[in-house]
C-alpha positions in Angstrom: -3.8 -2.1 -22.1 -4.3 -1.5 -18.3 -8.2 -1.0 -17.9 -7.9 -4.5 -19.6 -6.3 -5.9 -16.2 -9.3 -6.8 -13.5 -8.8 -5.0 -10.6 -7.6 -7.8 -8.4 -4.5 -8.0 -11.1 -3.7 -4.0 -10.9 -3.9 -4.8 -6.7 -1.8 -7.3 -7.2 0.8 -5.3 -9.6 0.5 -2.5 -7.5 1.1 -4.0 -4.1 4.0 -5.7 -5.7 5.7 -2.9 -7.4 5.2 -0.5 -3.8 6.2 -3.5 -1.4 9.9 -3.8 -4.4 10.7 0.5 -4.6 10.5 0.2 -0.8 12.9 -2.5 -0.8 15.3 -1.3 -3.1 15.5 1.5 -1.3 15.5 0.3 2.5 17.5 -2.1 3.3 17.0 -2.8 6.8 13.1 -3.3 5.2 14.4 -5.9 2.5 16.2 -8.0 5.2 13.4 -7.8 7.4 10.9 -9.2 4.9 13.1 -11.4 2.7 12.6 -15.0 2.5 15.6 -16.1 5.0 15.7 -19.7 5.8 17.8 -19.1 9.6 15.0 -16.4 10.3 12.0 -18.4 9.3 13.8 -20.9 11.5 13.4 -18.3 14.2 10.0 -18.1 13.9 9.4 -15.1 11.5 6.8 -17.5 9.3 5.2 -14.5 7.9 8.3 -13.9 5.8 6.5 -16.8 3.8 4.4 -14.3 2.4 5.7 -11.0 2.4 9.1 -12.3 0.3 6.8 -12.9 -2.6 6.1 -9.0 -2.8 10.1 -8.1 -2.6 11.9 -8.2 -6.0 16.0 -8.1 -6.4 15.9 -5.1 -9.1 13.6 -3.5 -12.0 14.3 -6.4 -14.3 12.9 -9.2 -11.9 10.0 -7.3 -11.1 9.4 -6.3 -14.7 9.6 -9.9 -15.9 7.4 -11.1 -12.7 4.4 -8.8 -13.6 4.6 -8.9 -17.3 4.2 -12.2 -17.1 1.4 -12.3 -14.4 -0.5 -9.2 -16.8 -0.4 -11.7 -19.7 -2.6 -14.3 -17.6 -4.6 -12.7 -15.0 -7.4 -12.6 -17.2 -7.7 -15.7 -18.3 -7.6 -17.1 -14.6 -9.7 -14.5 -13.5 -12.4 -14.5 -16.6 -12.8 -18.1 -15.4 -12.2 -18.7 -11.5 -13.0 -15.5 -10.6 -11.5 -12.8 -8.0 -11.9 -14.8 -4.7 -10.6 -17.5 -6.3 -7.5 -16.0 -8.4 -6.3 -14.7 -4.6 -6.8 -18.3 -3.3 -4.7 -19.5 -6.4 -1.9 -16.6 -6.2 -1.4 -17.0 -2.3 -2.1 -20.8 -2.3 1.1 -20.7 -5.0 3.2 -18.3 -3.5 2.8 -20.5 -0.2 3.9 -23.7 -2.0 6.4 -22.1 -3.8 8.4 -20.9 -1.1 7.4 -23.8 1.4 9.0 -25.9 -1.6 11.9 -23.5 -1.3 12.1 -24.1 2.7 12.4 -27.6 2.8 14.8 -27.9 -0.4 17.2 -25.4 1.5 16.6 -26.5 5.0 20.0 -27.0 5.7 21.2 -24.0 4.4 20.4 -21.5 6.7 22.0 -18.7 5.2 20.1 -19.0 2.2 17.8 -15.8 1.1 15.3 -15.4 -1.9 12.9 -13.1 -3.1 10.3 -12.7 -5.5 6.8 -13.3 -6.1 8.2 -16.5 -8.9 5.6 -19.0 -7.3 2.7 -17.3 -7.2 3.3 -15.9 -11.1 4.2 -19.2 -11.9 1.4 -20.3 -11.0 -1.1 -18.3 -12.3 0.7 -19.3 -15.2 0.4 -22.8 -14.8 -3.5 -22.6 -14.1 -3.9 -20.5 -17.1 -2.1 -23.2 -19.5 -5.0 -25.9 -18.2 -7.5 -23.4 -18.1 -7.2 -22.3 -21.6 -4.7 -25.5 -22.9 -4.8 -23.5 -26.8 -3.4 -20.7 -25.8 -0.5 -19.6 -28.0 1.9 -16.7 -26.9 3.8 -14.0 -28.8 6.9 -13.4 -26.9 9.7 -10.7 -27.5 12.1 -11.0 -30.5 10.1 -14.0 -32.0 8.0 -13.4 -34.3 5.8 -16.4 -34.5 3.2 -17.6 -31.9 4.8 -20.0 -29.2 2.5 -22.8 -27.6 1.3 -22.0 -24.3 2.8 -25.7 -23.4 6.4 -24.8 -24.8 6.5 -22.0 -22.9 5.8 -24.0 -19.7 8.3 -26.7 -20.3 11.2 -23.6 -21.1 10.1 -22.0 -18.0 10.5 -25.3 -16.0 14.1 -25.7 -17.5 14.8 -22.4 -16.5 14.0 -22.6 -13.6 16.1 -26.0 -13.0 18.7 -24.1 -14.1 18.8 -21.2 -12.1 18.4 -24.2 -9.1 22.0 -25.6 -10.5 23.8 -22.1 -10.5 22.2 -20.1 -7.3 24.4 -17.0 -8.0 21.6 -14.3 -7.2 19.0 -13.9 -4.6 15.9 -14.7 -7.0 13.7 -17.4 -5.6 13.9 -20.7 -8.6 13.1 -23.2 -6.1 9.8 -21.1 -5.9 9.3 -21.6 -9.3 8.7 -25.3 -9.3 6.2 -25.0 -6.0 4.4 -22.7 -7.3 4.0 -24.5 -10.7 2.8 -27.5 -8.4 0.4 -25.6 -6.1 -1.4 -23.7 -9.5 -2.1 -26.6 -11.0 -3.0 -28.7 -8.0 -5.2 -25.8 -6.8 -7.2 -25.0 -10.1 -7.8 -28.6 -10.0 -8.7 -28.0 -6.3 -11.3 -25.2 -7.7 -12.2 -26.5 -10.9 -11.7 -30.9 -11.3 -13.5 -30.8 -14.5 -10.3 -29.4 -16.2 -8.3 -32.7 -16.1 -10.9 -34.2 -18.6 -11.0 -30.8 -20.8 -7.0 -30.6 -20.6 -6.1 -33.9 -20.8 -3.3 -33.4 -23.0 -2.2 -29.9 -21.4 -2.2 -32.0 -17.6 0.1 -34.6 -18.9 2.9 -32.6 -20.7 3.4 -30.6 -17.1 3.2 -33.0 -15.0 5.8 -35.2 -16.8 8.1 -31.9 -17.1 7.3 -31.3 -13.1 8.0 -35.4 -12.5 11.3 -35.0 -14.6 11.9 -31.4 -12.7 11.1 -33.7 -9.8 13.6 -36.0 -10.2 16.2 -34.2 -11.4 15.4 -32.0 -8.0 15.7 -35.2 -5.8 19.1 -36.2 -7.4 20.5 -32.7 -7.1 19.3 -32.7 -2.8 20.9 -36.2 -2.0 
């Protein structure tokens, strides 16, 4: 239900769903925001941020903020508003710094979407709350909250391989990096209460990581 989203998630939804109908509207506004690696280049650094607000079409967007209105409340109920913006800024920035220096030398390449900051608020809620279990679309059985992390990684790997749209995947893996290194940053007591949690994604990200390196060179 939406009163059940803290205000700093309805903020968040709103300002991303405004910032997207504008885009897919203007498109001298979409190219003017868009991360663009020549243009960031340039100078325009503050496309850094305002790329993660800009979605492709209503099915990126949907999928984005679905997924950040299952788990803002379970960052939130525990970190806090200041601290969920920290962690959803902080992981957009990594994501898309990620994405810079992977496609450096590519500086036609373009992305949007706000993958690295969703990704991870996702990622801080799976150490946060390392139980959870999830009930996703067409299954009808709970699916660990780690399973879902790992599939989401792989995913994401393999949108990396194929680059046919204009969605941000590199994102996805610097985001998932920054939301766990920052709720560690914000809370260090969760790598003794999530143990387990902290070692299945950070072998996935090592393995992501490697396969990442291999793909570059």
């Amino acid at each position: 239900m939406l009163q059940n989203i803290p205000p700093v998630g309805i903020f968040i939804i709103g300002l991303n769903i405004l910032f997207s109908l504008i885009g897919f509207k203007n498109d001298i506004f979409f190219e003017k925001y868009r991360f663009h690696i020549g243009s960031i280049k340039a100078g325009d650094y503050y496309r850094l941020l305002t790329s993660g607000f800009l979605h492709v079409n209503t099915t990126h967007i949907l999928f984005n903020m679905f997924t950040l209105y299952f788990f803002v409340n379970i960052v939130v109920g525990v970190l806090g508003t200041n601290s969920f913006l920290f962690l959803f800024i902080g992981s957009l920035l990594a994501g898309n710094l990620f994405g810079y220096y992977f496609h450096y030398k590519d500086s036609y390449y373009s992305a949007v979407g706000a993958s690295g900051a969703v990704t991870g608020v996702l990622f801080s809620a799976l150490l946060l709350y390392p139980e959870i279990e999830l009930m996703l679309f067409l299954i009808p059985i709970p699916i660990p909250g780690y399973l879902f992390g790992i599939v989401y990684l792989l995913y994401t790997l393999y949108g990396m391989k194929t680059q046919n749209d204009n969605i941000g995947h590199t994102a996805h893996f610097g985001g998932a990096v920054g939301g766990i290194v920052i709720t560690i940053f914000l809370m260090p007591n969760v790598i003794y209460r999530s143990v387990f949690m902290l070692s299945i994604l950070s072998f996935t990200l090592i393995i992501a990581g490697v396969l990442l390196h291999k793909k570059q060179s």
